[in-house]
DRENSELO-633839 format. One line per field, with one value per residue (C-alpha): x, y, z; residue in three letters; residue number from 0. Coordinates in Angstrom, 1 decimal, always signed. Last residue first. Layout:
! residues N
c1 = [X	...]
c2 = [Y	...]
c3 = [Z	...]
type = [ALA	...]
seq = [NUM	...]
***
This chain:
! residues 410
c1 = [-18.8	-17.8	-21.2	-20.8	-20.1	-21.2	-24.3	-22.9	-19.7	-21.8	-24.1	-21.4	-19.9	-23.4	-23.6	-20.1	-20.5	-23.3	-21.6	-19.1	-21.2	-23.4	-20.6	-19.4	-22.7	-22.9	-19.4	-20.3	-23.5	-21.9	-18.8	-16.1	-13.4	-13.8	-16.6	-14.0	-12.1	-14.1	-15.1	-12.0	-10.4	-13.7	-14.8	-10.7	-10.7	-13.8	-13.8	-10.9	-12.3	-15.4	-13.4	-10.6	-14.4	-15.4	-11.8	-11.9	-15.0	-13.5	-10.5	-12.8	-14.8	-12.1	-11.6	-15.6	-16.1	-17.0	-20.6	-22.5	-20.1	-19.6	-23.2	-24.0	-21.3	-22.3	-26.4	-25.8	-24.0	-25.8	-29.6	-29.8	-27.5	-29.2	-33.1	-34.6	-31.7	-33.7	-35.8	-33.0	-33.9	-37.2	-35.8	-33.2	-36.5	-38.1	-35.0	-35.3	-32.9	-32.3	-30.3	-27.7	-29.9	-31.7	-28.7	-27.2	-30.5	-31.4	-27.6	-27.8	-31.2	-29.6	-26.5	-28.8	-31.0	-27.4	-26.8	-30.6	-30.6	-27.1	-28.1	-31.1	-34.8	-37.2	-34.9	-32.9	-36.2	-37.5	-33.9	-34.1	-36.8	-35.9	-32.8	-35.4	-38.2	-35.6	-33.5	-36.0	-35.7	-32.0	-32.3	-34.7	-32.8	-30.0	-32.2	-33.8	-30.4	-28.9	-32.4	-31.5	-28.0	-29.4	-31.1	-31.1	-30.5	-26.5	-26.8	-28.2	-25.6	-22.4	-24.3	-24.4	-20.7	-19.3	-23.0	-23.3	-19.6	-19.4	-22.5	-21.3	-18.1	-19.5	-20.7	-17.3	-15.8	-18.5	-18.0	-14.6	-15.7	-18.0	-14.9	-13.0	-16.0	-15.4	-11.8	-12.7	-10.1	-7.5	-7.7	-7.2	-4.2	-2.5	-3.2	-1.6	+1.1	+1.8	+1.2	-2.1	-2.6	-4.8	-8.4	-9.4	-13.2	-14.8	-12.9	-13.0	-14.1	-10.7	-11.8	-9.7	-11.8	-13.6	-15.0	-15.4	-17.9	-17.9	-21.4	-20.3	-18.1	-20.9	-23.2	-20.3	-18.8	-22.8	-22.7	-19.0	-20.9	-23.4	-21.3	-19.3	-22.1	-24.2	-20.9	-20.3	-23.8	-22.5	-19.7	-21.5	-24.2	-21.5	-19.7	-22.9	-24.0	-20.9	-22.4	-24.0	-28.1	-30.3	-29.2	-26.6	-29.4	-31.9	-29.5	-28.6	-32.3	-33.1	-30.0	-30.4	-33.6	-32.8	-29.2	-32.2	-33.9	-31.0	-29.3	-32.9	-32.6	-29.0	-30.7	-33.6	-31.0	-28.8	-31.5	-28.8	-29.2	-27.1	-24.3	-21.5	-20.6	-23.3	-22.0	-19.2	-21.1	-23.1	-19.8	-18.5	-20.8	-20.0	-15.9	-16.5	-18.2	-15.6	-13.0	-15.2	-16.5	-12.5	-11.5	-14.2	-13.2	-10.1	-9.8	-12.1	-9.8	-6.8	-8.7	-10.6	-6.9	-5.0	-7.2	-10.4	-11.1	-12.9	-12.4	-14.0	-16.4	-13.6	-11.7	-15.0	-14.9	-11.8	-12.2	-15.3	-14.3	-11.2	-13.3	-15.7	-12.6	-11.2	-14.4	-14.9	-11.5	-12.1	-15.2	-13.4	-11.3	-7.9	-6.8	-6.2	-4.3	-3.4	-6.7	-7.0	-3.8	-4.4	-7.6	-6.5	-3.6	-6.1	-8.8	-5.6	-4.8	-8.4	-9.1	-6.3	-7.6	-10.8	-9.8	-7.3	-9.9	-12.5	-9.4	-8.6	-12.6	-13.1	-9.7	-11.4	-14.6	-12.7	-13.1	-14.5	-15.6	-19.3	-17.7	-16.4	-19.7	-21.9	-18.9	-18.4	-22.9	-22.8	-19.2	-18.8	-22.6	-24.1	-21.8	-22.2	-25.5	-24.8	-23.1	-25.6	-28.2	-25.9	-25.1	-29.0	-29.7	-26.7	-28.5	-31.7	-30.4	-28.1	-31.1	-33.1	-30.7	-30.2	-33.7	-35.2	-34.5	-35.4	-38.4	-39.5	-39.2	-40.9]
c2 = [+15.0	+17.3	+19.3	+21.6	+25.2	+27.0	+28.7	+29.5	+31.3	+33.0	+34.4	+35.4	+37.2	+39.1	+39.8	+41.4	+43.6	+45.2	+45.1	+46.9	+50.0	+49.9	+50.5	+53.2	+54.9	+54.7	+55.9	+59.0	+59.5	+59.4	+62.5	+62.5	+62.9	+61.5	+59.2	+57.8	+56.9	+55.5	+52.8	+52.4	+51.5	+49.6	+48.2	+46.6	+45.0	+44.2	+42.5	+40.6	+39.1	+37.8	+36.2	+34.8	+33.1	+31.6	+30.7	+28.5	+27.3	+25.6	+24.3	+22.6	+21.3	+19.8	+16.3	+15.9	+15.9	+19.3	+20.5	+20.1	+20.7	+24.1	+24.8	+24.0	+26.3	+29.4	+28.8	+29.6	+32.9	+33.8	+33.6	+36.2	+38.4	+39.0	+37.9	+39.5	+42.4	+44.0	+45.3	+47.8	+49.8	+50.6	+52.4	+54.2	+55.6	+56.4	+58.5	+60.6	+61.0	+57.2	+57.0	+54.8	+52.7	+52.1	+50.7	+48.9	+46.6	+45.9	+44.5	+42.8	+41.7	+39.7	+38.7	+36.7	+35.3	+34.1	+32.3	+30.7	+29.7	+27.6	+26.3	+24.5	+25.8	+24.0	+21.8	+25.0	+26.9	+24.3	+24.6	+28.5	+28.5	+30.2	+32.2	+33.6	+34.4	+36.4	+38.5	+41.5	+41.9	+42.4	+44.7	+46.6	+47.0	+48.3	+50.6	+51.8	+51.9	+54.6	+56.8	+56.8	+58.4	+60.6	+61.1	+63.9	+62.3	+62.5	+61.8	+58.1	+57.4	+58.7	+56.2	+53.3	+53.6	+50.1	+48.4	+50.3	+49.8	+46.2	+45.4	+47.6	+45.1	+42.5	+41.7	+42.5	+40.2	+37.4	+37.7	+37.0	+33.8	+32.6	+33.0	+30.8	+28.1	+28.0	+27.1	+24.2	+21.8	+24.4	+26.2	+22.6	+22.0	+25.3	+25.3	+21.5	+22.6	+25.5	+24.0	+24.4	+21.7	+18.7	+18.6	+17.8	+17.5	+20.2	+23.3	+26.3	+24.9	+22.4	+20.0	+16.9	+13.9	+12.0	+15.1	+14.9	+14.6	+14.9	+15.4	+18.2	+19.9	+20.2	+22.0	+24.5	+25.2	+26.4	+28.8	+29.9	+30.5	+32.3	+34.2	+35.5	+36.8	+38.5	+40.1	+40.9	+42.7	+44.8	+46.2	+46.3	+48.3	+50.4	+50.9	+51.6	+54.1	+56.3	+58.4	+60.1	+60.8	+61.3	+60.3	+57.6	+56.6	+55.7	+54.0	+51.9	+51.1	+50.3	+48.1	+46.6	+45.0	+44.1	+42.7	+40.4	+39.5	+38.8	+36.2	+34.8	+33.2	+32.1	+29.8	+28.6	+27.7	+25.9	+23.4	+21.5	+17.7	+16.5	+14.1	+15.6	+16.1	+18.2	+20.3	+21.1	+21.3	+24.5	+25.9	+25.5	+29.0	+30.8	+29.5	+31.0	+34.2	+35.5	+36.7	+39.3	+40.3	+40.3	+42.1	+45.5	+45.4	+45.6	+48.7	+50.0	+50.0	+51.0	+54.1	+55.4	+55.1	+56.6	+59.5	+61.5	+62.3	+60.9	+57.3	+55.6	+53.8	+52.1	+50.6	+49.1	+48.1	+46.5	+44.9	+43.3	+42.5	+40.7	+38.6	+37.3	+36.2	+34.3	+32.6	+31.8	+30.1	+27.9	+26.7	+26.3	+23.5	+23.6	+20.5	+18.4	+21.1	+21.2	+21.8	+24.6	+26.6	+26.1	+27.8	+30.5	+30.8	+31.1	+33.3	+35.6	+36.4	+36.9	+39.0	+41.4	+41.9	+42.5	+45.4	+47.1	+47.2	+48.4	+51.0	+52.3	+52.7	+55.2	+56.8	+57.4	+58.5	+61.1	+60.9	+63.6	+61.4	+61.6	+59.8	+57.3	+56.4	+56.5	+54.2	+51.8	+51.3	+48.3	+47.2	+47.5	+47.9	+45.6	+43.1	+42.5	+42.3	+39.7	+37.9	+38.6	+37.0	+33.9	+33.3	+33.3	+30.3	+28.6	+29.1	+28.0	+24.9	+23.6	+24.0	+21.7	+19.3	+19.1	+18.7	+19.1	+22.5	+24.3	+21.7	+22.8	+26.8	+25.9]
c3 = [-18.2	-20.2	-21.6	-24.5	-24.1	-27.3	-25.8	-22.8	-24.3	-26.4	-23.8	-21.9	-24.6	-25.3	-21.6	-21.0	-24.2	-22.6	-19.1	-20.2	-22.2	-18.9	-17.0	-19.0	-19.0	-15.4	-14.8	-17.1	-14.9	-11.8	-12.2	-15.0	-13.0	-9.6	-10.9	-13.4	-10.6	-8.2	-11.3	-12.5	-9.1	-7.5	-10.4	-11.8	-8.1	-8.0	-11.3	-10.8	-7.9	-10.3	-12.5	-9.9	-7.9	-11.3	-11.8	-8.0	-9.6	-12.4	-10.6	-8.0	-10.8	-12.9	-10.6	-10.4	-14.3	-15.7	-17.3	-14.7	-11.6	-13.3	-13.9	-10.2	-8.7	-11.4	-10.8	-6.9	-7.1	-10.3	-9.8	-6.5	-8.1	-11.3	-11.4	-8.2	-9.0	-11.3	-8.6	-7.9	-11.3	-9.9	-6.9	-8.7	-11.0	-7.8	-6.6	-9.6	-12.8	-13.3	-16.9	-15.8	-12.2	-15.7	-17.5	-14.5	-13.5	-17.0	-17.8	-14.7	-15.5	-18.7	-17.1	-14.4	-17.5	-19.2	-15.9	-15.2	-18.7	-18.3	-15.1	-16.2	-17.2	-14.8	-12.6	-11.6	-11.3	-8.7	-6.8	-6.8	-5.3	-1.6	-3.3	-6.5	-4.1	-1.6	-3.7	-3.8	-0.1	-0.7	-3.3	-1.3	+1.6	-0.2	-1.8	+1.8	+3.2	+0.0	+0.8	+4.3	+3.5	+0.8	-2.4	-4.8	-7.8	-7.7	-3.9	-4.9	-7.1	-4.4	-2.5	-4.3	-4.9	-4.1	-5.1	-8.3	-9.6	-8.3	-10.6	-13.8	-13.4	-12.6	-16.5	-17.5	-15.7	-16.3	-19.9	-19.7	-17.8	-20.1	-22.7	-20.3	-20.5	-24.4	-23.8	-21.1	-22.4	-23.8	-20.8	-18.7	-20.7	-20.1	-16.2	-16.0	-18.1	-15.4	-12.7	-10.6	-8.8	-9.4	-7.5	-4.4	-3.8	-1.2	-1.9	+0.3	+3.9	+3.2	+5.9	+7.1	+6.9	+9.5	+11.0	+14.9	+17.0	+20.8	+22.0	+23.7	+21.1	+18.5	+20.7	+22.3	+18.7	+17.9	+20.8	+20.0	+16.5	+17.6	+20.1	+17.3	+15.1	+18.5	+19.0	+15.2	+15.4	+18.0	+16.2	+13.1	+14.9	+16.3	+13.0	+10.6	+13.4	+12.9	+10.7	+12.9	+14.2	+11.5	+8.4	+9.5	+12.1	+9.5	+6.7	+9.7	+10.7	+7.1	+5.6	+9.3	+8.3	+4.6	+5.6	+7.8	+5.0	+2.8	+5.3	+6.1	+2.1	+3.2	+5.8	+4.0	+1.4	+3.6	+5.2	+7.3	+8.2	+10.7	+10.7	+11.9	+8.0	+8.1	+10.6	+8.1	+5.3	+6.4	+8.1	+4.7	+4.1	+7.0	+5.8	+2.5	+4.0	+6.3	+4.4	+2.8	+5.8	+7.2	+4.5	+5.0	+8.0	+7.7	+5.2	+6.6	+10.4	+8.2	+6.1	+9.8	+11.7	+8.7	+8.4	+8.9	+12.4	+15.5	+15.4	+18.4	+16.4	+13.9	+16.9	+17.7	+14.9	+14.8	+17.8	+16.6	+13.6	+15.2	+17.4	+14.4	+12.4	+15.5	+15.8	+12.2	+12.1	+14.8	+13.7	+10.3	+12.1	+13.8	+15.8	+12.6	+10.6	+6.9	+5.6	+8.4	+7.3	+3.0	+4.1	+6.1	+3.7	+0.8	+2.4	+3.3	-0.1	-1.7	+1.7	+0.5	-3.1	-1.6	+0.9	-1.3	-4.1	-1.4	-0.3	-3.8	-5.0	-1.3	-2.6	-5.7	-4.4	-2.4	+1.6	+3.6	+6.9	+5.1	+2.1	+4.2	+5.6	+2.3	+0.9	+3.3	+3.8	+1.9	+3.2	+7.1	+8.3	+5.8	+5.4	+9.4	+9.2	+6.4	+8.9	+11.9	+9.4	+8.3	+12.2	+12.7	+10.4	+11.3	+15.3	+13.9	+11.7	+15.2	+17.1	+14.7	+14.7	+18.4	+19.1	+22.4	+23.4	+20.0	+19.2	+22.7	+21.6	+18.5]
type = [UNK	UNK	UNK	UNK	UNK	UNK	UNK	UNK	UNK	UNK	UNK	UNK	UNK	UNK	UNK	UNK	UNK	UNK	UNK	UNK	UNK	UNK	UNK	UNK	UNK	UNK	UNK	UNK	UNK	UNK	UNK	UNK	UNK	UNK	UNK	UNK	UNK	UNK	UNK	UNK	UNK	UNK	UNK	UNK	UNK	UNK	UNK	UNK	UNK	UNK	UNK	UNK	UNK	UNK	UNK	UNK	UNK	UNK	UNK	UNK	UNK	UNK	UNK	UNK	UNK	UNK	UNK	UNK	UNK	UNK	UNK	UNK	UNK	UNK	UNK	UNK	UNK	UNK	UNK	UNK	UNK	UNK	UNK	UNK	UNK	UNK	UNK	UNK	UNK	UNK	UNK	UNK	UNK	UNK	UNK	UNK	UNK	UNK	UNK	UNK	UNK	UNK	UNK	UNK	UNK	UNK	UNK	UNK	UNK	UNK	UNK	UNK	UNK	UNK	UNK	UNK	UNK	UNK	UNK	UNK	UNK	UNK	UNK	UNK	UNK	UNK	UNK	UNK	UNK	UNK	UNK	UNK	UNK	UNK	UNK	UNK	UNK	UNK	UNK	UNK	UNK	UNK	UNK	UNK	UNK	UNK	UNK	UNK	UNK	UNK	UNK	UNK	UNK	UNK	UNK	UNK	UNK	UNK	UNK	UNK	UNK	UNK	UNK	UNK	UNK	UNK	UNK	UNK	UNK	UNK	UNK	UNK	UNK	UNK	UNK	UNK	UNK	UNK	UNK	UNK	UNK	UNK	UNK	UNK	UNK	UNK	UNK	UNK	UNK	UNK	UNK	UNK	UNK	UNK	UNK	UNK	UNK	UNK	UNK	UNK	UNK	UNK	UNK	UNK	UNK	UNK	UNK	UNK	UNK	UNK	UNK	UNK	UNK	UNK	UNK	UNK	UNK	UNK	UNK	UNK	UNK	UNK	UNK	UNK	UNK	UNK	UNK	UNK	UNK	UNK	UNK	UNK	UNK	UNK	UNK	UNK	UNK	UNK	UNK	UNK	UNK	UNK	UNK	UNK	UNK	UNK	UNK	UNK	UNK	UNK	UNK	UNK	UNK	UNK	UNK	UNK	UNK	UNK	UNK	UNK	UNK	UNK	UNK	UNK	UNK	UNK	UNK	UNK	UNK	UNK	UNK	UNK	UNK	UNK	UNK	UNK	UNK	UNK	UNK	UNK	UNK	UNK	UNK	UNK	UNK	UNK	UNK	UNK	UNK	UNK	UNK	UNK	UNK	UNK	UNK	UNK	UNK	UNK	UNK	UNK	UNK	UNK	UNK	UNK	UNK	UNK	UNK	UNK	UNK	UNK	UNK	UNK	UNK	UNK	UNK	UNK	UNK	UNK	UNK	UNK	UNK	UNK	UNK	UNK	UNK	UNK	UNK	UNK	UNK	UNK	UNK	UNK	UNK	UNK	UNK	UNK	UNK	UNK	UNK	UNK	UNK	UNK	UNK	UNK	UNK	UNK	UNK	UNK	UNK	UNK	UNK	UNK	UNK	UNK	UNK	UNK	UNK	UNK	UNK	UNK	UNK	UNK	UNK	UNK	UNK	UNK	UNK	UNK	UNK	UNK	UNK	UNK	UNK	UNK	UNK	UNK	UNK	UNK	UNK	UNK	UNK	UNK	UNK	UNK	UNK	UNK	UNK	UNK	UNK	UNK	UNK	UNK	UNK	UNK	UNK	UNK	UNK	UNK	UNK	UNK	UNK	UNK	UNK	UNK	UNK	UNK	UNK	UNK	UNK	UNK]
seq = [409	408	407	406	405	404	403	402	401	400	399	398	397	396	395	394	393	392	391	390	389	388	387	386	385	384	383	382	381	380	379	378	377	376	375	374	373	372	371	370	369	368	367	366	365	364	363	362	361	360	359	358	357	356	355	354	353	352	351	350	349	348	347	346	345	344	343	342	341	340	339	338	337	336	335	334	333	332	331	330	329	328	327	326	325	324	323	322	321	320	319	318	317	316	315	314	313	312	311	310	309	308	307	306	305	304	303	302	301	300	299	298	297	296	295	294	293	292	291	290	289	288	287	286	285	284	283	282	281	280	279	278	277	276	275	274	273	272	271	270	269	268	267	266	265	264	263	262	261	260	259	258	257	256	255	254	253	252	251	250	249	248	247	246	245	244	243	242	241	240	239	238	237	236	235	234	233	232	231	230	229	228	227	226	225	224	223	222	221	220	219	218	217	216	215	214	213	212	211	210	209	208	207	206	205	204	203	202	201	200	199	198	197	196	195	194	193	192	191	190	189	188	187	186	185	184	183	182	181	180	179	178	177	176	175	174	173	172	171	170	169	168	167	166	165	164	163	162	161	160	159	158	157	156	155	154	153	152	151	150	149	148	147	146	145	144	143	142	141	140	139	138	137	136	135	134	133	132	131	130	129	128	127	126	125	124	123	122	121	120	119	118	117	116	115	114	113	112	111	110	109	108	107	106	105	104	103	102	101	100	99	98	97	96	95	94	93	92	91	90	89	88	87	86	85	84	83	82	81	80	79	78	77	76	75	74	73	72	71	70	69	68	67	66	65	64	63	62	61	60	59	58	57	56	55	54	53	52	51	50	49	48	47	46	45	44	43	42	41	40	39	38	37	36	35	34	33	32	31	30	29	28	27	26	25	24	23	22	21	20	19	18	17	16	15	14	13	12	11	10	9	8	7	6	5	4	3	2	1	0]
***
């Protein structure tokens, strides 16, 4: 392997993608997973945990775009680029994070960052895939998103350790070292490309791959009116992520209310991730089994599973059996939703479709992380269970319609 490594520039350039996606979702780990365990332990309220993750996505949802519009518009300024100078700022800033002693606007701002700049991060990780592709190499992108869960699986464990027994402030150093090995990846993989001179033919958008027509007003109206049945999906999909941002954004305050703690919160991170695997790695054999449409309303099926026992969990076991729901939730969505709507809308529509797949599920984390933090405030965990569950219920019976009434475009 090590000769393959030296000898072939393709298979290098798989490995190091490969190891970029498991530093990312290191990263993901340290700053969002284990957000709310670490805040909490710095004396924060859950709703002021819920206010900055909903300040945290709804800020990266602005600056994806104008990173995005930025690089399509620039010849000299690629996603490499971008990926680079996203890597260096989380490492400042978590570094920044480390040195924090105290509870207050220097632990809330450098969260608040780095929690944006993971999310920022993964749309251009993931046109990074396409990008070297478009170099001419061959990139096996599911292998390489597959490692992604294994290895947020690892450091889900060693961070959940040291937050229990040593500080806190081990999910910032380890994401601050983490984004070193993430940066250098990619400066490593910018090095590869830059020697043999390549460059793309086309100017890369890294969040849409086919141009579609803007977003006017009539434009927006017509296309509603087109794919009405596919905005009802979407509705669906709101409420169904809903319960799902509310257990990942407060796993933590959940697994103190049954007597769990900061290891016990890694180990059911870990476990959701390790869960993920089968599902990620074959997803393209279940795909051409049952279609995208079963694989979607199957997803909001085990979400709704997932949520209503993590809801009536009273042991730490029972939270562990709830997480293995998420073999068929998560880990079917995300790749079912782009593939169902490039299957049932012609090329020009798609980008527009998937760009309301991605204002769907923003929405949601927005409305989760407030309501959600909230509620929890007042009402305590289970009530916020409940509640979720309730939402996602009725999110999974209107998905369902939607699916079954949407009838193919193209």
């Amino acid at each position: 392997m090590i000769e393959m490594f030296e000898k072939s520039k393709e298979f290098r350039l798989n490995t190091l993608y490969t190891l970029a996606q498991g530093m990312y979702w290191m990263i993901v780990c340290c700053a969002i997973s284990m957000g709310s365990a670490y805040l909490s332990n710095r004396g924060y309220s859950t709703f002021a945990i819920g206010l900055l993750f909903a300040l945290a996505y709804l800020f990266a949802a602005i600056v994806q775009q104008v990173v995005s519009v930025a690089t399509d518009n620039s010849t000299n300024f690629n996603v490499l680029d971008v990926l680079i100078i996203l890597g260096g700022l989380s490492i400042l800033d978590l570094l920044v994070a480390f040195s924090a002693v105290h509870k207050g606007f220097l632990i809330s701002v450098t969260f608040l960052i780095g929690a944006m700049l993971a999310t920022i991060i993964q749309p251009f990780l993931n046109a990074l895939n396409f990008y070297i592709q478009r170099q001419g190499y061959r990139m096996n992108y599911g292998v390489a998103r597959a490692s992604g869960s294994f290895f947020f699986f690892l450091m889900s464990l060693i961070v959940g350790f040291f937050m229990k027994t040593v500080s806190v402030k081990a999910a910032p150093l380890f994401g601050f070292l983490v984004s070193i090995l993430f940066t250098g990846i990619v400066t490593w993989i910018y090095k590869e490309l830059k020697d043999e001179g390549k460059t793309s033919k086309e100017v890369f958008d890294p969040l849409a791959e086919k141009k579609s027509d803007g977003f006017e007003y009539k434009g927006l109206r017509n296309f509603v009116i087109k794919y009405k049945m596919f905005f009802i999906y979407l509705i669906g999909v709101v409420c169904i992520f809903f319960g799902h941002i509310v257990v990942n954004n407060f796993l933590y305050q959940i697994t103190v209310n049954v007597g769990g703690n900061e290891a016990t919160n890694g180990g059911l991170l870990a476990l959701q991730a390790i869960v993920e695997l089968p599902a990620m790695i074959f997803f393209s054999v279940l795909r051409d089994k049952f279609g995208s449409k079963r694989l979607l309303a199957v997803s909001g099926i085990f979400y709704l599973l997932k949520i209503f026992f993590t809801a009536i969990a009273t042991s730490i076991g029972m939270l562990y059996f709830s997480m293995l729901f998420q073999s068929l939730a998560f880990a079917l969505f995300i790749p079912a939703s782009v593939h169902f709507v490039d299957e049932i809308m012609p090329e020009k529509d798609a980008v527009k479709g998937q760009a309301f797949v991605t204002i769907a599920m923003s929405i949601s984390s927005l409305i989760g992380s407030v309501l959600g933090g909230m509620i929890i405030n007042l009402l305590g965990v289970s009530a916020s269970l409940y509640f979720a569950t309730f939402v996602t219920f009725v999110g999974v019976i209107v998905s369902i319609l939607g699916l079954v009434r949407i009838n193919k475009q193209k």
